[in-house]
N, C-alpha and C positions, 0 to 999 in steps of 0.2 A: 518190959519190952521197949525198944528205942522207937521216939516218936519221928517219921521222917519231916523233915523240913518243907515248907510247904514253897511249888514252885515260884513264888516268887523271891522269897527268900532263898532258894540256891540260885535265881539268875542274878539277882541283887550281889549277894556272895559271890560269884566267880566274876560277873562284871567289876567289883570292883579291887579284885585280887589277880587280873588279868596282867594288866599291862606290869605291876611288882615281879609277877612272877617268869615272866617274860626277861624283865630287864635284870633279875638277877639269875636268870639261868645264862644269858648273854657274858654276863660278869663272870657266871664259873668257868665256863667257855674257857674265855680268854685269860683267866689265871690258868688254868692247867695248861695250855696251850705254851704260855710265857713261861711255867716252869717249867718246862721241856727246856726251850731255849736255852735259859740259865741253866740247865745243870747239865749242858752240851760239851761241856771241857771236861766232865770228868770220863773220861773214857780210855781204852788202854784194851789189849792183848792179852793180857792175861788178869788174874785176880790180882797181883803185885803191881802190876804197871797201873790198874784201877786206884787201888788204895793209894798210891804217891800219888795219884791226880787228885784225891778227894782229898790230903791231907793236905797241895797247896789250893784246891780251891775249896777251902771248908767253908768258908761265908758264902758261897753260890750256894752248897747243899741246903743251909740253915735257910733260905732266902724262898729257894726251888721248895724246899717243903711248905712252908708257911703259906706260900700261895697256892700251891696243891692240896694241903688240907684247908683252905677257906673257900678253894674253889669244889670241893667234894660234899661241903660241908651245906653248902650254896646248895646242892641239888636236894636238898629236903623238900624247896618248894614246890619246884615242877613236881615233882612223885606225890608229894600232898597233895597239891589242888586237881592230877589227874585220880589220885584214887577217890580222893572226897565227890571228885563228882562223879564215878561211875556207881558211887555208892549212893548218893542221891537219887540217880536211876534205876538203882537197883533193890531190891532187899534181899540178896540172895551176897552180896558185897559183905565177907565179914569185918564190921566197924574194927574189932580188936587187934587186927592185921596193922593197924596206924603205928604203933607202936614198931614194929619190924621195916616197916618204910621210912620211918624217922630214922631210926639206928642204925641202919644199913651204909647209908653216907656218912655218918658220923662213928662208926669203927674205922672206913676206909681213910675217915681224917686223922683219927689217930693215930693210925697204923703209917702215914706219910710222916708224921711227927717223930714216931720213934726210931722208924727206920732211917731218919736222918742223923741220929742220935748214935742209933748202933752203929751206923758207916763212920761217922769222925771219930768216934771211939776206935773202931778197928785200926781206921788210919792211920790215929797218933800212935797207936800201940805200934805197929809196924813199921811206920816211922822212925820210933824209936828204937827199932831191934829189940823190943821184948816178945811179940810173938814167936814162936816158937814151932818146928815143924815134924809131922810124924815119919816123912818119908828122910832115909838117911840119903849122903851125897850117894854111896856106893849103887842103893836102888834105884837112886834117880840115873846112873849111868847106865846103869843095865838096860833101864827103859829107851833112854836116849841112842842106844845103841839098836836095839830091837823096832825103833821108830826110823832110824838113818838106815835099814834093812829092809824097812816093807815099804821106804818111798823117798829112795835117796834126792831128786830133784825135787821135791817140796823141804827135806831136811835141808838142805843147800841152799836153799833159796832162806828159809827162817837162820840159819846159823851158818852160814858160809861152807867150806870147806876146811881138811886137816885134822889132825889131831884138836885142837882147839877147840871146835867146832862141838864134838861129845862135851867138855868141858861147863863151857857155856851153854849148853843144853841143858845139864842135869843142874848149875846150880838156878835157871832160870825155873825148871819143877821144883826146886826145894821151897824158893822165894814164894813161887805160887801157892805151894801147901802152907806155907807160913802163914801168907795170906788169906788163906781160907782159914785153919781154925782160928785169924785173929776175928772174923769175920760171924763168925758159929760163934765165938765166945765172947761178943760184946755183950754188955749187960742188960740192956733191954731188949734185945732180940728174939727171944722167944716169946714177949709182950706185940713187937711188933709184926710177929708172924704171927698167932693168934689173932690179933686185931686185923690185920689183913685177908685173913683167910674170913673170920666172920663178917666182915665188910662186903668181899665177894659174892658169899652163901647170900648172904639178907639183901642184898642189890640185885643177885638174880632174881629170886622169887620177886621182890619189889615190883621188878619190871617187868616180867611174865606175866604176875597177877594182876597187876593195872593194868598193861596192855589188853589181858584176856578180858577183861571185863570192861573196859573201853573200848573194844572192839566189839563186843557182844552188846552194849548199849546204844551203839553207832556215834561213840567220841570219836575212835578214831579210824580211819579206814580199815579194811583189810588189810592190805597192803602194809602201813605201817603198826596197826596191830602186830602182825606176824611177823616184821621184822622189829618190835621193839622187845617181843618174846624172846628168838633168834640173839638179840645179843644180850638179853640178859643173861643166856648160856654163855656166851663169847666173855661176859665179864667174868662168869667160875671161871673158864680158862685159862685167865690171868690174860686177856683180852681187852680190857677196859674201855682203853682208849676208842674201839670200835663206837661204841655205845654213844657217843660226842658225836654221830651224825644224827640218832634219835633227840638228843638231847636237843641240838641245832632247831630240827623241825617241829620240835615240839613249843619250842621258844616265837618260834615266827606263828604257829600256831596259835598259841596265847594271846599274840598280839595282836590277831586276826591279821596277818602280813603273810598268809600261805595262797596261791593261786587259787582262783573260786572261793575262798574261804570256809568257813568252817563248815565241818559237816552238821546239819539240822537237827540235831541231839543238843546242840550246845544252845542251839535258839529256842528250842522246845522245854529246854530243863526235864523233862522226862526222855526215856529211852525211847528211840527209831532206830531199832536192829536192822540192819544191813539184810537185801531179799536174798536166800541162796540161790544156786545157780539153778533149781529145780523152776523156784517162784519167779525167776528171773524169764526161763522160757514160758512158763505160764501166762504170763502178764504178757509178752509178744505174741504168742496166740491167740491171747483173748479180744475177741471182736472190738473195736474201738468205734466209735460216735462218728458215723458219716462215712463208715464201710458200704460199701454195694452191699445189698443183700444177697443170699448165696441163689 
């Protein structure tokens, strides 16, 4: 049986893993935030116009990843030191879950690592005209004809007018299916979606289950309890980015840098559950010191 730690030793421990953990969730922050920036040029209309932008800005990708998987990689701490402590308040907290809070951020780094890997792959392939496409020109016209039929003023406006216009329509679907299986069949791709997708999975629970039990210890409000739950679902969805506002206040939090500061769990080192809203009208009812008597 695990022995819990006695409360001096967890306020000792989080006082002096407070402000570390604070300052490098500030740092993940602002890496992921900065890879966005940088990998802003590659962008494009369709899947071909995408991979020629990745293929002349290949050093942004490799740059944009590397600081997206260190800043992903970064949030080990906050999820550590919020689960560590709600598990210190708790025994009802399973220790073995650490393991799944660790790894959660560190698939989703790898998974930026390799998907930058498979994108300049696809690039140069495509680049090069060795990709190759399933859809023939003749299908691609068909469609392009059946597309300028259900909505001539948007096909006009994307491919002009005339005869031309079909043309340049279907070879711009061929380019694009080129583009997609060069895209499906980069070599680490299916590494990098696995890793993503399990990064996702163990990121939501991560932050469900610490929030739940951080909120049920009175770490963390209601309030953001239930929204740090909220997007651990938003990061399954392929959402992530959401989650960068719990992240944010959880960080000033650390630092004791939140309005009123921290909730009294965090000063107590034992659990001060939040009253429900039953106990909440109870305790207004209950006669107070210096009432009139009735």
């Amino acid at each position: 049986m695990d022995v819990q730690p006695s409360r001096e030793a967890v306020l000792e421990r989080e006082r002096r893993w407070a402000m570390p953990v604070a300052l490098a969730t500030f740092a993940a922050l602002a890496m992921l935030i900065v890879s966005t920036i940088v990998v802003s040029s590659v962008s494009g209309d369709g899947e071909a116009e995408i991979l020629r932008a990745a293929d002349a800005h290949s050093s942004d990708i490799v740059l944009s990843s590397i600081l997206q998987a260190l800043g992903l990689a970064l949030l080990v701490l906050p999820l550590v030191y919020l689960f560590r402590a709600a598990q210190a308040r708790s025994e009802r907290v399973r220790p073995q879950l650490i393991g799944l809070v660790v790894a959660a951020p560190l698939f989703l780094a790898g998974g930026a690592l390799c998907n930058a890997i498979a994108t300049n792959e696809a690039a140069k392939e495509f680049a090069d005209g060795k990709a190759s496409a399933d859809l023939s020109v003749k299908e691609a016209t068909r469609e392009c004809v059946s597309d300028r039929g259900d909505d001539k003023a948007q096909f006009r406006d994307d491919f002009g007018g005339g005869r031309a216009a079909v043309g340049e329509c279907a070879s711009e679907k061929v380019e694009d299916d080129a583009a997609t299986n060069a895209v499906a069949n980069a070599g680490v791709r299916g590494l990098a979606t696995g890793l993503s997708l399990g990064g996702r999975l163990g990121l939501a629970f991560a932050l469900a289950y610490s929030c739940l039990w951080a909120m049920r210890t009175g770490l963390l409000t209601r309030f953001w309890g239930s929204l740090g739950m909220a997007l651990g679902i938003a990061a399954l969805l392929l959402l992530i980015q959401f989650t960068l506002l719990w992240f944010l206040y959880f960080a000033l939090l650390a630092a004791g840098w939140v309005p009123g500061g921290r909730p009294p769990a965090w000063a107590a080192g034992e659990a001060i559950p939040w009253p429900t809203p039953g106990e909440k009208a109870a305790d207004e009812l209950e006669p107070k010191p210096g009432d009139p008597a009735e």
